[in-house]
C-alpha positions in Angstrom: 0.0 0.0 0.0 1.3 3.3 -0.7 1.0 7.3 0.8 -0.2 7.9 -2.9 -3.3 5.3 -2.9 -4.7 6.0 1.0 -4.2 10.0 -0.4 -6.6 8.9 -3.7 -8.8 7.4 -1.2 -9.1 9.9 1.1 -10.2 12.5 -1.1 -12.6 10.4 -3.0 -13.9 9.4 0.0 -14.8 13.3 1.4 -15.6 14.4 -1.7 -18.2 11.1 -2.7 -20.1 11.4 0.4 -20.4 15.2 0.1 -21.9 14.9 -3.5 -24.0 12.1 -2.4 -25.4 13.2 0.7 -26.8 16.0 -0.8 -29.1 14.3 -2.6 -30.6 13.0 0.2 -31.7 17.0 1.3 -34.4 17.1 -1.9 -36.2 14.4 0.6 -35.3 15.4 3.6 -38.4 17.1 5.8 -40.2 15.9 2.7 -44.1 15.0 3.5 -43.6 12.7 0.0 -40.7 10.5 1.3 -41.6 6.8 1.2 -40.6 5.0 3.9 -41.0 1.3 4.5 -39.8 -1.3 7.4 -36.6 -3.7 7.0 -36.6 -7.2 8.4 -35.1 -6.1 11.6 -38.1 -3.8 12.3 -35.6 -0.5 11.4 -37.0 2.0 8.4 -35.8 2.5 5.4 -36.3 5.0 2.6 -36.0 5.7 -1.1 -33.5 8.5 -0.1 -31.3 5.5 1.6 -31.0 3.6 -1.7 -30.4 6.3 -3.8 -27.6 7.8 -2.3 -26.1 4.5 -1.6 -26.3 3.9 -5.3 -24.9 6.8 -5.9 -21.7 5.9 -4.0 -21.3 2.5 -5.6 -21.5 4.1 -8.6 -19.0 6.9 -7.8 -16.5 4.1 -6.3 -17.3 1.7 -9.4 -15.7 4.4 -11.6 -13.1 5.4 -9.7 -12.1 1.9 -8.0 -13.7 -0.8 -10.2 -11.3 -3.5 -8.4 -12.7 -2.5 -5.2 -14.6 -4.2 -3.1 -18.3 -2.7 -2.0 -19.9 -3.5 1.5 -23.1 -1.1 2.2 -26.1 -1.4 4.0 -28.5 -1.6 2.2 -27.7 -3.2 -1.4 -25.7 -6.3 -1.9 -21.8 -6.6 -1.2 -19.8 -6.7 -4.2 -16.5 -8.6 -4.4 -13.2 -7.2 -5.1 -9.7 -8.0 -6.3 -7.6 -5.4 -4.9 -7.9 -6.0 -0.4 -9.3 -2.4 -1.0 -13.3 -2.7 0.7 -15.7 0.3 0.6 -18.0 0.6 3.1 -21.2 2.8 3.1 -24.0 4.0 5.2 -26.0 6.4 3.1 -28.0 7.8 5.9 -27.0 7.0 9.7 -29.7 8.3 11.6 -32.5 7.4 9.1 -35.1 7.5 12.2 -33.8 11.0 12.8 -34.3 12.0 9.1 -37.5 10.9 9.1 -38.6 12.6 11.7 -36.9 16.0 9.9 -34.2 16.2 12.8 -30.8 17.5 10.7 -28.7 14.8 12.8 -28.1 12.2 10.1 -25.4 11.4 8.1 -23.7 9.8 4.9 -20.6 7.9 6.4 -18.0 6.4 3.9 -14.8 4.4 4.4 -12.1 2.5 2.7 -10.7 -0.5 4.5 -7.5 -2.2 3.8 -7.5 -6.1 4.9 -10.4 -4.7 7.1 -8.6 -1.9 8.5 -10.2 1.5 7.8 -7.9 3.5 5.8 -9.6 6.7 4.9 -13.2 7.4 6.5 -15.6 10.6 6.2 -18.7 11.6 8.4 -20.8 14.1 6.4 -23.8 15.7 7.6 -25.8 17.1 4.5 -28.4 19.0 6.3 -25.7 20.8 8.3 -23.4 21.1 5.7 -20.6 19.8 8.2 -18.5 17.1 7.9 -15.1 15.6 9.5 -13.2 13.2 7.4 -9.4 11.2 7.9 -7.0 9.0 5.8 -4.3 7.0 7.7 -0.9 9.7 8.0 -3.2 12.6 6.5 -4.7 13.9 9.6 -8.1 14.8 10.3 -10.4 17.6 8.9 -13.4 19.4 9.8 -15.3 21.5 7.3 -18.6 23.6 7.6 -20.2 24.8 4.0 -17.7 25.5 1.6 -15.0 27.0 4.2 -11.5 25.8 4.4 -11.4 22.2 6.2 -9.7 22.8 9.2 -7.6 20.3 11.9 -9.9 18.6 13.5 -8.8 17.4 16.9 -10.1 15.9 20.3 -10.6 17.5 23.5 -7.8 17.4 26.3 -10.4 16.9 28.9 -8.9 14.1 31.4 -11.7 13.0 33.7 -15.4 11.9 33.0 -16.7 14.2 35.7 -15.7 17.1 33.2 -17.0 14.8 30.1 -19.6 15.1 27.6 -20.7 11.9 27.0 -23.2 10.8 24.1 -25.6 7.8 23.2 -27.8 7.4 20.6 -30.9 6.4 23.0 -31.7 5.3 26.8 -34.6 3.1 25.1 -31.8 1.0 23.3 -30.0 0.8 26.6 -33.2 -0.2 28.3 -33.8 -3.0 26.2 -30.6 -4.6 26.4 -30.6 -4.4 29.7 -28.4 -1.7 30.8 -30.7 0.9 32.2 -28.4 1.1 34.9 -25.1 1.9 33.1 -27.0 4.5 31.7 -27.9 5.9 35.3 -24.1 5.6 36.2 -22.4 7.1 33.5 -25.0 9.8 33.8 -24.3 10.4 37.4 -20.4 9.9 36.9 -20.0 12.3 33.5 -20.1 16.1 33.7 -22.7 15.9 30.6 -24.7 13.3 29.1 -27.2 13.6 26.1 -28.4 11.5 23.3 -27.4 13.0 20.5 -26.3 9.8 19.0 -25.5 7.8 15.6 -22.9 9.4 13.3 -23.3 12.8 14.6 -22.0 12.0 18.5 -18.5 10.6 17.0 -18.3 13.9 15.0 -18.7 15.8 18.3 -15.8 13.4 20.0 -13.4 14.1 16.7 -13.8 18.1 17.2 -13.5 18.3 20.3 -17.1 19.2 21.1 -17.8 16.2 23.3 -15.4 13.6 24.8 -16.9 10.4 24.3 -19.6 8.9 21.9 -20.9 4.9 23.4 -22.7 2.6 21.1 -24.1 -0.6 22.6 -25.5 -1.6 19.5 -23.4 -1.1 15.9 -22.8 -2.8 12.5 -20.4 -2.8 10.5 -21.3 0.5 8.3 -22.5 2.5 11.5 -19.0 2.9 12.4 -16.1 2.5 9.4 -14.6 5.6 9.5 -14.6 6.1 13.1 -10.9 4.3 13.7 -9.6 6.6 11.3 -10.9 9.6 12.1 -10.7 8.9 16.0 -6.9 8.3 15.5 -5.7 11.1 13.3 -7.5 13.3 15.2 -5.9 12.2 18.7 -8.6 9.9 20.4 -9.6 6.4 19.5 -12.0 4.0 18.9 -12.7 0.7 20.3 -15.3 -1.6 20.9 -16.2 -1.9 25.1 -13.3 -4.2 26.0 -10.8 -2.1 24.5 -10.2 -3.7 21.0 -10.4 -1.7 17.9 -13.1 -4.2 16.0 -15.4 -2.4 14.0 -16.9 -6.0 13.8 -17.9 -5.7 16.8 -21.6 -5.4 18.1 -20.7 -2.3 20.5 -18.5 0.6 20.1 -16.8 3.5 22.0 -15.0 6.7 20.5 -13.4 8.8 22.8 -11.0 11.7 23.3 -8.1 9.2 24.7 -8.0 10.5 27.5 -11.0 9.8 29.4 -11.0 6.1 27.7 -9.5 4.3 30.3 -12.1 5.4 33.1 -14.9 5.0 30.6 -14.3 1.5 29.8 -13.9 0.4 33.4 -17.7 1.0 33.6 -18.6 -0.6 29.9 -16.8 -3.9 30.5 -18.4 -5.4 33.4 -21.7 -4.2 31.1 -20.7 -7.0 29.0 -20.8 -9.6 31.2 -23.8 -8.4 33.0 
Protein backbone atom coordinates (compact mmCIF):
# COMPACT_ATOMS: atom_id res chain seq x y z
CA UNK A 1 0.00 0.00 0.00
CA UNK A 2 1.33 3.28 -0.74
CA UNK A 3 1.03 7.26 0.78
CA UNK A 4 -0.24 7.86 -2.94
CA UNK A 5 -3.34 5.29 -2.86
CA UNK A 6 -4.68 5.97 0.99
CA UNK A 7 -4.22 10.05 -0.45
CA UNK A 8 -6.65 8.93 -3.72
CA UNK A 9 -8.75 7.36 -1.20
CA UNK A 10 -9.12 9.94 1.06
CA UNK A 11 -10.25 12.48 -1.09
CA UNK A 12 -12.56 10.39 -3.05
CA UNK A 13 -13.94 9.36 -0.02
CA UNK A 14 -14.76 13.29 1.42
CA UNK A 15 -15.59 14.39 -1.73
CA UNK A 16 -18.24 11.12 -2.71
CA UNK A 17 -20.06 11.35 0.43
CA UNK A 18 -20.44 15.23 0.12
CA UNK A 19 -21.85 14.89 -3.50
CA UNK A 20 -24.03 12.08 -2.37
CA UNK A 21 -25.36 13.17 0.74
CA UNK A 22 -26.82 16.04 -0.79
CA UNK A 23 -29.07 14.25 -2.60
CA UNK A 24 -30.57 12.99 0.15
CA UNK A 25 -31.66 17.02 1.27
CA UNK A 26 -34.44 17.07 -1.90
CA UNK A 27 -36.20 14.36 0.56
CA UNK A 28 -35.29 15.39 3.57
CA UNK A 29 -38.35 17.06 5.83
CA UNK A 30 -40.25 15.92 2.71
CA UNK A 31 -44.14 15.01 3.48
CA UNK A 32 -43.58 12.68 0.04
CA UNK A 33 -40.72 10.49 1.31
CA UNK A 34 -41.56 6.82 1.24
CA UNK A 35 -40.56 5.04 3.93
CA UNK A 36 -41.02 1.26 4.54
CA UNK A 37 -39.77 -1.31 7.44
CA UNK A 38 -36.64 -3.67 6.96
CA UNK A 39 -36.58 -7.16 8.36
CA UNK A 40 -35.07 -6.07 11.62
CA UNK A 41 -38.06 -3.78 12.31
CA UNK A 42 -35.61 -0.53 11.42
CA UNK A 43 -37.03 2.03 8.37
CA UNK A 44 -35.79 2.54 5.38
CA UNK A 45 -36.27 4.96 2.60
CA UNK A 46 -36.03 5.69 -1.14
CA UNK A 47 -33.46 8.49 -0.14
CA UNK A 48 -31.30 5.53 1.58
CA UNK A 49 -31.02 3.64 -1.72
CA UNK A 50 -30.40 6.30 -3.76
CA UNK A 51 -27.64 7.75 -2.31
CA UNK A 52 -26.12 4.47 -1.59
CA UNK A 53 -26.29 3.91 -5.32
CA UNK A 54 -24.85 6.83 -5.92
CA UNK A 55 -21.72 5.93 -4.03
CA UNK A 56 -21.32 2.55 -5.56
CA UNK A 57 -21.55 4.09 -8.64
CA UNK A 58 -18.96 6.91 -7.81
CA UNK A 59 -16.48 4.09 -6.33
CA UNK A 60 -17.32 1.74 -9.38
CA UNK A 61 -15.73 4.36 -11.65
CA UNK A 62 -13.08 5.40 -9.73
CA UNK A 63 -12.09 1.91 -8.03
CA UNK A 64 -13.72 -0.77 -10.18
CA UNK A 65 -11.34 -3.53 -8.39
CA UNK A 66 -12.68 -2.49 -5.20
CA UNK A 67 -14.61 -4.24 -3.08
CA UNK A 68 -18.31 -2.66 -2.05
CA UNK A 69 -19.90 -3.51 1.51
CA UNK A 70 -23.11 -1.08 2.20
CA UNK A 71 -26.07 -1.41 4.00
CA UNK A 72 -28.47 -1.58 2.17
CA UNK A 73 -27.73 -3.21 -1.42
CA UNK A 74 -25.74 -6.31 -1.94
CA UNK A 75 -21.80 -6.62 -1.16
CA UNK A 76 -19.81 -6.66 -4.25
CA UNK A 77 -16.53 -8.59 -4.36
CA UNK A 78 -13.18 -7.16 -5.10
CA UNK A 79 -9.75 -7.97 -6.30
CA UNK A 80 -7.64 -5.37 -4.86
CA UNK A 81 -7.95 -5.99 -0.42
CA UNK A 82 -9.25 -2.39 -1.02
CA UNK A 83 -13.30 -2.68 0.72
CA UNK A 84 -15.68 0.27 0.57
CA UNK A 85 -17.96 0.56 3.14
CA UNK A 86 -21.18 2.78 3.10
CA UNK A 87 -23.96 3.97 5.24
CA UNK A 88 -25.96 6.41 3.10
CA UNK A 89 -27.97 7.81 5.89
CA UNK A 90 -27.03 6.95 9.68
CA UNK A 91 -29.70 8.27 11.64
CA UNK A 92 -32.50 7.39 9.14
CA UNK A 93 -35.09 7.54 12.20
CA UNK A 94 -33.81 10.99 12.80
CA UNK A 95 -34.29 11.99 9.07
CA UNK A 96 -37.51 10.91 9.11
CA UNK A 97 -38.57 12.61 11.74
CA UNK A 98 -36.90 16.03 9.90
CA UNK A 99 -34.16 16.21 12.76
CA UNK A 100 -30.75 17.49 10.75
CA UNK A 101 -28.65 14.79 12.79
CA UNK A 102 -28.15 12.21 10.07
CA UNK A 103 -25.38 11.43 8.13
CA UNK A 104 -23.71 9.82 4.94
CA UNK A 105 -20.63 7.85 6.36
CA UNK A 106 -17.99 6.38 3.93
CA UNK A 107 -14.81 4.38 4.43
CA UNK A 108 -12.06 2.55 2.69
CA UNK A 109 -10.70 -0.48 4.51
CA UNK A 110 -7.50 -2.21 3.78
CA UNK A 111 -7.46 -6.06 4.95
CA UNK A 112 -10.38 -4.67 7.06
CA UNK A 113 -8.59 -1.95 8.48
CA UNK A 114 -10.25 1.52 7.79
CA UNK A 115 -7.85 3.48 5.85
CA UNK A 116 -9.58 6.72 4.90
CA UNK A 117 -13.22 7.41 6.53
CA UNK A 118 -15.58 10.59 6.21
CA UNK A 119 -18.69 11.61 8.42
CA UNK A 120 -20.77 14.14 6.36
CA UNK A 121 -23.81 15.65 7.58
CA UNK A 122 -25.81 17.11 4.46
CA UNK A 123 -28.43 18.96 6.32
CA UNK A 124 -25.69 20.80 8.33
CA UNK A 125 -23.38 21.05 5.69
CA UNK A 126 -20.61 19.84 8.17
CA UNK A 127 -18.45 17.08 7.85
CA UNK A 128 -15.11 15.63 9.45
CA UNK A 129 -13.25 13.17 7.39
CA UNK A 130 -9.40 11.23 7.88
CA UNK A 131 -7.03 9.04 5.79
CA UNK A 132 -4.29 6.96 7.74
CA UNK A 133 -0.92 9.71 8.04
CA UNK A 134 -3.23 12.60 6.51
CA UNK A 135 -4.74 13.90 9.63
CA UNK A 136 -8.13 14.77 10.35
CA UNK A 137 -10.36 17.59 8.87
CA UNK A 138 -13.39 19.40 9.78
CA UNK A 139 -15.25 21.51 7.29
CA UNK A 140 -18.62 23.63 7.60
CA UNK A 141 -20.22 24.80 4.00
CA UNK A 142 -17.70 25.51 1.58
CA UNK A 143 -14.96 26.97 4.17
CA UNK A 144 -11.45 25.80 4.36
CA UNK A 145 -11.43 22.25 6.19
CA UNK A 146 -9.67 22.75 9.22
CA UNK A 147 -7.61 20.31 11.89
CA UNK A 148 -9.93 18.60 13.46
CA UNK A 149 -8.78 17.44 16.91
CA UNK A 150 -10.06 15.85 20.33
CA UNK A 151 -10.57 17.51 23.54
CA UNK A 152 -7.81 17.42 26.35
CA UNK A 153 -10.35 16.91 28.92
CA UNK A 154 -8.91 14.08 31.37
CA UNK A 155 -11.69 13.04 33.71
CA UNK A 156 -15.37 11.86 32.96
CA UNK A 157 -16.74 14.22 35.73
CA UNK A 158 -15.73 17.13 33.23
CA UNK A 159 -16.97 14.84 30.14
CA UNK A 160 -19.60 15.10 27.60
CA UNK A 161 -20.68 11.89 26.96
CA UNK A 162 -23.16 10.76 24.08
CA UNK A 163 -25.58 7.82 23.16
CA UNK A 164 -27.83 7.38 20.63
CA UNK A 165 -30.93 6.45 23.03
CA UNK A 166 -31.69 5.31 26.79
CA UNK A 167 -34.57 3.10 25.08
CA UNK A 168 -31.81 0.98 23.29
CA UNK A 169 -30.02 0.85 26.57
CA UNK A 170 -33.15 -0.19 28.26
CA UNK A 171 -33.76 -2.95 26.23
CA UNK A 172 -30.61 -4.65 26.40
CA UNK A 173 -30.57 -4.42 29.69
CA UNK A 174 -28.39 -1.72 30.79
CA UNK A 175 -30.71 0.94 32.16
CA UNK A 176 -28.36 1.11 34.90
CA UNK A 177 -25.15 1.87 33.07
CA UNK A 178 -26.99 4.53 31.65
CA UNK A 179 -27.87 5.93 35.31
CA UNK A 180 -24.07 5.61 36.17
CA UNK A 181 -22.40 7.08 33.49
CA UNK A 182 -25.03 9.75 33.84
CA UNK A 183 -24.28 10.36 37.37
CA UNK A 184 -20.45 9.92 36.92
CA UNK A 185 -20.01 12.26 33.54
CA UNK A 186 -20.08 16.11 33.69
CA UNK A 187 -22.72 15.90 30.63
CA UNK A 188 -24.67 13.32 29.10
CA UNK A 189 -27.18 13.58 26.12
CA UNK A 190 -28.38 11.54 23.30
CA UNK A 191 -27.45 12.96 20.54
CA UNK A 192 -26.25 9.83 19.04
CA UNK A 193 -25.46 7.82 15.58
CA UNK A 194 -22.93 9.39 13.34
CA UNK A 195 -23.29 12.78 14.60
CA UNK A 196 -21.98 11.98 18.51
CA UNK A 197 -18.48 10.56 16.96
CA UNK A 198 -18.33 13.89 14.97
CA UNK A 199 -18.66 15.85 18.26
CA UNK A 200 -15.78 13.43 19.97
CA UNK A 201 -13.44 14.12 16.74
CA UNK A 202 -13.84 18.10 17.16
CA UNK A 203 -13.46 18.35 20.30
CA UNK A 204 -17.13 19.23 21.11
CA UNK A 205 -17.76 16.21 23.32
CA UNK A 206 -15.42 13.60 24.77
CA UNK A 207 -16.87 10.38 24.27
CA UNK A 208 -19.61 8.86 21.92
CA UNK A 209 -20.91 4.92 23.40
CA UNK A 210 -22.74 2.59 21.10
CA UNK A 211 -24.09 -0.60 22.58
CA UNK A 212 -25.50 -1.65 19.48
CA UNK A 213 -23.42 -1.11 15.88
CA UNK A 214 -22.84 -2.79 12.50
CA UNK A 215 -20.38 -2.76 10.45
CA UNK A 216 -21.30 0.53 8.25
CA UNK A 217 -22.46 2.49 11.49
CA UNK A 218 -19.02 2.93 12.41
CA UNK A 219 -16.09 2.46 9.35
CA UNK A 220 -14.64 5.62 9.51
CA UNK A 221 -14.58 6.12 13.13
CA UNK A 222 -10.94 4.28 13.72
CA UNK A 223 -9.63 6.64 11.34
CA UNK A 224 -10.87 9.58 12.07
CA UNK A 225 -10.69 8.91 16.02
CA UNK A 226 -6.91 8.32 15.52
CA UNK A 227 -5.72 11.13 13.28
CA UNK A 228 -7.55 13.33 15.16
CA UNK A 229 -5.88 12.19 18.69
CA UNK A 230 -8.64 9.90 20.39
CA UNK A 231 -9.62 6.38 19.54
CA UNK A 232 -11.96 4.04 18.88
CA UNK A 233 -12.66 0.65 20.35
CA UNK A 234 -15.27 -1.62 20.94
CA UNK A 235 -16.23 -1.88 25.11
CA UNK A 236 -13.31 -4.21 26.01
CA UNK A 237 -10.83 -2.14 24.48
CA UNK A 238 -10.16 -3.73 21.04
CA UNK A 239 -10.45 -1.72 17.87
CA UNK A 240 -13.06 -4.21 15.99
CA UNK A 241 -15.37 -2.44 13.99
CA UNK A 242 -16.94 -5.99 13.78
CA UNK A 243 -17.88 -5.74 16.85
CA UNK A 244 -21.57 -5.38 18.09
CA UNK A 245 -20.69 -2.28 20.52
CA UNK A 246 -18.52 0.57 20.10
CA UNK A 247 -16.81 3.54 21.99
CA UNK A 248 -15.03 6.68 20.52
CA UNK A 249 -13.37 8.81 22.77
CA UNK A 250 -11.03 11.70 23.31
CA UNK A 251 -8.13 9.21 24.68
CA UNK A 252 -8.01 10.54 27.53
CA UNK A 253 -11.03 9.84 29.40
CA UNK A 254 -11.04 6.12 27.71
CA UNK A 255 -9.51 4.30 30.31
CA UNK A 256 -12.06 5.38 33.10
CA UNK A 257 -14.86 4.97 30.62
CA UNK A 258 -14.32 1.52 29.80
CA UNK A 259 -13.89 0.37 33.37
CA UNK A 260 -17.68 0.99 33.55
CA UNK A 261 -18.61 -0.61 29.88
CA UNK A 262 -16.83 -3.93 30.46
CA UNK A 263 -18.45 -5.36 33.41
CA UNK A 264 -21.71 -4.18 31.08
CA UNK A 265 -20.71 -6.97 28.98
CA UNK A 266 -20.82 -9.65 31.22
CA UNK A 267 -23.78 -8.40 33.01
Amino acid sequence: MTEEAIRMRTRFCIDAAREAGRRTLSLFNNNALRIETKRDGTPVTEADRDCELALRRMIEASFPDDAILGEEMPEKPGITGYRWIIDPIDGTKSFVHGVPLYGTLLAAQLEEESIAGAIVMPALDEYVYAGRGQGAWHGLGEHRPEPARVSEVGSLNESCVCTTSLALMQRKGMGGLFDAIADRCGLFRGWGDCYAHLLVATGRAEAAIEPEISLWDVAPMPVIMREAGGEYTDWNGVCDTNSPHGVSSNGRVSAELLSMLKPALQG
